[in-house]
SENU-20491 format. One line per 2 residues: number of its first residue (from 1); for each residue x, y, z of C-alpha. Coordinates in nm, 3 decimals. Example, Ala and Ser with C-alpha at 12.3 -4.5 7.8 and 13.67 -1.06 7.14 Angstrom:
2
1> 1.230 -0.450 0.780 ~ 1.367 -0.106 0.714
END
This chain:
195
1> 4.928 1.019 2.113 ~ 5.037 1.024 1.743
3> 5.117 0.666 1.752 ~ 4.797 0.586 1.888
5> 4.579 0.777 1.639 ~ 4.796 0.621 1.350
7> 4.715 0.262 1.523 ~ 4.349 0.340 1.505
9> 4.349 0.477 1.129 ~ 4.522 0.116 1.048
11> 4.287 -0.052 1.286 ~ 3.958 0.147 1.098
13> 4.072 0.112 0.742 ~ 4.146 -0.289 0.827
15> 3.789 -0.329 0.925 ~ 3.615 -0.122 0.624
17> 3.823 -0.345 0.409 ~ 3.654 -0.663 0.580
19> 3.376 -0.530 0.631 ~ 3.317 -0.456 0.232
21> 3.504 -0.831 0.138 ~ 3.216 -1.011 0.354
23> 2.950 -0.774 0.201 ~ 3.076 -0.843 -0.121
25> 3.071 -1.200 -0.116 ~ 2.699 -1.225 -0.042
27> 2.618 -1.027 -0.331 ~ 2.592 -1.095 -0.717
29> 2.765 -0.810 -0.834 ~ 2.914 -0.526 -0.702
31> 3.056 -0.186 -0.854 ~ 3.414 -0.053 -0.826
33> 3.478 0.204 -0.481 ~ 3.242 0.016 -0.249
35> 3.265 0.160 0.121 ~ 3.081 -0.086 0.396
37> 3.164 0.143 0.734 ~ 3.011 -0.095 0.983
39> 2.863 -0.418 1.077 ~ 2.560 -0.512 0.851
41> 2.317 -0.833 0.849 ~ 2.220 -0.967 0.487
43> 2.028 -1.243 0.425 ~ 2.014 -1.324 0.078
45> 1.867 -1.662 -0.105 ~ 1.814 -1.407 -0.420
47> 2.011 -1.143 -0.644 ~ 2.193 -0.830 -0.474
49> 2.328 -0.616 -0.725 ~ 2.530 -0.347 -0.628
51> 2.649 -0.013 -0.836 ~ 2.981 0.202 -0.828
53> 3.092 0.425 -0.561 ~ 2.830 0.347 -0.335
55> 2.857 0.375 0.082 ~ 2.702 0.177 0.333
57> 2.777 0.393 0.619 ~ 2.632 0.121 0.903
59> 2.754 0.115 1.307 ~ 2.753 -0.118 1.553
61> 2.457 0.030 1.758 ~ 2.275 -0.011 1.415
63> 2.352 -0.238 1.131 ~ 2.187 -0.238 0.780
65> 2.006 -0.458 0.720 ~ 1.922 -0.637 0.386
67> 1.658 -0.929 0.362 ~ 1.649 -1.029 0.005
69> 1.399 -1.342 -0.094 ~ 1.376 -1.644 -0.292
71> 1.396 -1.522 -0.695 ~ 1.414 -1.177 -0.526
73> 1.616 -0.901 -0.717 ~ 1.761 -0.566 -0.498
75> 1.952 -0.328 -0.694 ~ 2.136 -0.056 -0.570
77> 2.243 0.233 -0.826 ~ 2.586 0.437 -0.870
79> 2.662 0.657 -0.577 ~ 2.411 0.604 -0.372
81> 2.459 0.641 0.003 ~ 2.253 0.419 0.269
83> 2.255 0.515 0.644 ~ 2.281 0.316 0.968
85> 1.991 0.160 1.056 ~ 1.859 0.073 0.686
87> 1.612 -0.212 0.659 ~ 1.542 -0.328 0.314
89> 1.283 -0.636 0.221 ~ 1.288 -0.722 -0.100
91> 1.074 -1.057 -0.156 ~ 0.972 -0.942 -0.524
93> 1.173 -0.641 -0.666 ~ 1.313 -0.351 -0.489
95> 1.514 -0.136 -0.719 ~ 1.721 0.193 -0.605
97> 1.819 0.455 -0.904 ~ 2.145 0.650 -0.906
99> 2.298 0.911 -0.663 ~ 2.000 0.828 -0.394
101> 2.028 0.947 -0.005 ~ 1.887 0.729 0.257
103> 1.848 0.840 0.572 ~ 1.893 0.654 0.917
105> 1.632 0.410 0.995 ~ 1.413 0.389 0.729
107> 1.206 0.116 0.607 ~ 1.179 -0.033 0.247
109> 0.922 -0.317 0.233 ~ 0.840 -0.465 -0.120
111> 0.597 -0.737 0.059 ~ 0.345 -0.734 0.354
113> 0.506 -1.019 0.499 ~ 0.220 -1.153 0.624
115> -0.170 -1.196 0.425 ~ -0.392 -1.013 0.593
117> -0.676 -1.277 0.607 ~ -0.576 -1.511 0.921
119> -0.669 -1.786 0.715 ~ -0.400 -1.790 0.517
121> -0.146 -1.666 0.736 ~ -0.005 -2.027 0.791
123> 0.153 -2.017 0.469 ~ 0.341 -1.678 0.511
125> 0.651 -1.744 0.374 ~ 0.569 -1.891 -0.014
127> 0.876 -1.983 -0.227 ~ 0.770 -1.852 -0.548
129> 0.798 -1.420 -0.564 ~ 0.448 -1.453 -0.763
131> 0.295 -1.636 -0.409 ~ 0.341 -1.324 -0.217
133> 0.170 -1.041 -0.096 ~ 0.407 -0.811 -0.238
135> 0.448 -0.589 -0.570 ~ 0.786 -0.402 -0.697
137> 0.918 -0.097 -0.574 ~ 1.121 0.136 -0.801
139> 1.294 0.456 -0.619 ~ 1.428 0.685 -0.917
141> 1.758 0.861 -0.949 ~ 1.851 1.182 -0.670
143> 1.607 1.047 -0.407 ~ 1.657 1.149 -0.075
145> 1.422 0.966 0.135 ~ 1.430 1.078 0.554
147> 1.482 0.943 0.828 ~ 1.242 0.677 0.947
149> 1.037 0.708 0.656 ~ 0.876 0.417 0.504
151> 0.867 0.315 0.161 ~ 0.589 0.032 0.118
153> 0.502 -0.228 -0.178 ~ 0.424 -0.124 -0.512
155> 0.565 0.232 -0.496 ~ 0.726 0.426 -0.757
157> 0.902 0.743 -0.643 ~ 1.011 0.944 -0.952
159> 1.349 1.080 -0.966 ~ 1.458 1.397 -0.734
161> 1.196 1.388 -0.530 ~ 1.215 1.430 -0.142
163> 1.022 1.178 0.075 ~ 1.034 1.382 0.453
165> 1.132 1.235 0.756 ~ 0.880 0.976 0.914
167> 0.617 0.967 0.646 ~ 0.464 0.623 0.516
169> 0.446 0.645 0.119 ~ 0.168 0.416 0.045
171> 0.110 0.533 -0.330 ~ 0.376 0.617 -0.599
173> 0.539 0.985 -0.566 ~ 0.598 1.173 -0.919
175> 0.914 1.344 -1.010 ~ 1.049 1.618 -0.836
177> 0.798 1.660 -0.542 ~ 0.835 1.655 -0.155
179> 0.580 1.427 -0.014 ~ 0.514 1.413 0.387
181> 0.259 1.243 0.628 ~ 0.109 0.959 0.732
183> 0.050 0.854 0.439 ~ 0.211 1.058 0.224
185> 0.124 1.372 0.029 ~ 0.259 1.624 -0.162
187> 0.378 1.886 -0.024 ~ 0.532 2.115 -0.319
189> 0.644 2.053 -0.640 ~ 1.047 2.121 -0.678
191> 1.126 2.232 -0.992 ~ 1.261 2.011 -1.254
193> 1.254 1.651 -1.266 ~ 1.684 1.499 -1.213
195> 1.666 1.265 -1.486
END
């Protein structure tokens, strides 16, 4: 049985190592003490930018998955930690502070995907970032957003907050608050901002 479990350690620790070599090529930069844990679909034609120390903890069931655009820029700050099941668009900006916690499943969309008038739904894919139906979103430092919230274009959420589990956060989110709902509101404040 001892030999066995020692196989599997090898057997694990081979496939983080791959796992994090193929993540790593497909992005622009990426930090020192990366951790990839699973399988994981990117599609990138833009920037990824990755910081130190930061875990992708992703499983075979379900993969993270990162769709990054044309002249698109993702960033990804020291220490953060990003749950199976992640889906990040980023056709304009999406930008993730430091020492963030994202739980399983959640949703990060910095573009609509689609224009809501049919008319010009044809064209729902433009090349240029400025073409889209999309605006930045900037996620501050200690965030710990729950599971199978989402987090749509054009938000800011300030440092430390809390976004609870299965809310939609239409509108930006101050420091230090936990927001919940459908959309999102603040609950209560919680104390001082993490900056």
């Amino acid at each position: 049985m001892a030999g066995f479990l020692r196989i599997k350690s090898y057997f694990h620790r081979f496939m983080v190592a791959y796992y994090c070599a193929i993540f790593t090529k497909q992005c622009q930069f990426v930090g020192d003490n990366l951790l990839v844990k699973g399988p994981f679909r990117v599609r990138n034609i833009g920037q990824i930018i990755i910081g130190n120390v930061c875990i992708f903890d992703s499983t075979k069931e379900r993969s993270i998955r990162l769709d990054v655009g044309n002249r698109a820029i993702l960033q990804i700050g020291n220490g953060t930690y990003v749950n199976e099941g992640v889906h990040i668009v980023c056709n304009i900006s999406v930008s993730i502070g430091r020492n963030c916690l994202i739980a399983p499943d959640v949703e990060i969309m910095d573009d609509d995907g689609h224009p809501v008038d049919w008319r010009e739904r044809h064209n729902h894919w433009p090349e240029n970032p400025e073409d889209r139906c999309g605006a930045p979103i900037v996620i501050g430092d200690n965030v710990w957003i729950g599971t199978r919230a989402i987090i749509l274009k054009g938000v800011i959420i300030g440092s430390g907050s809390v976004v609870s589990a299965g809310s939609v956060v239409t509108n930006s989110v101050p420091p230090a608050v936990l927001v919940a709902g459908v959309p999102a509101r603040i609950i209560r404040q919680l104390g001082q901002d993490t900056n």
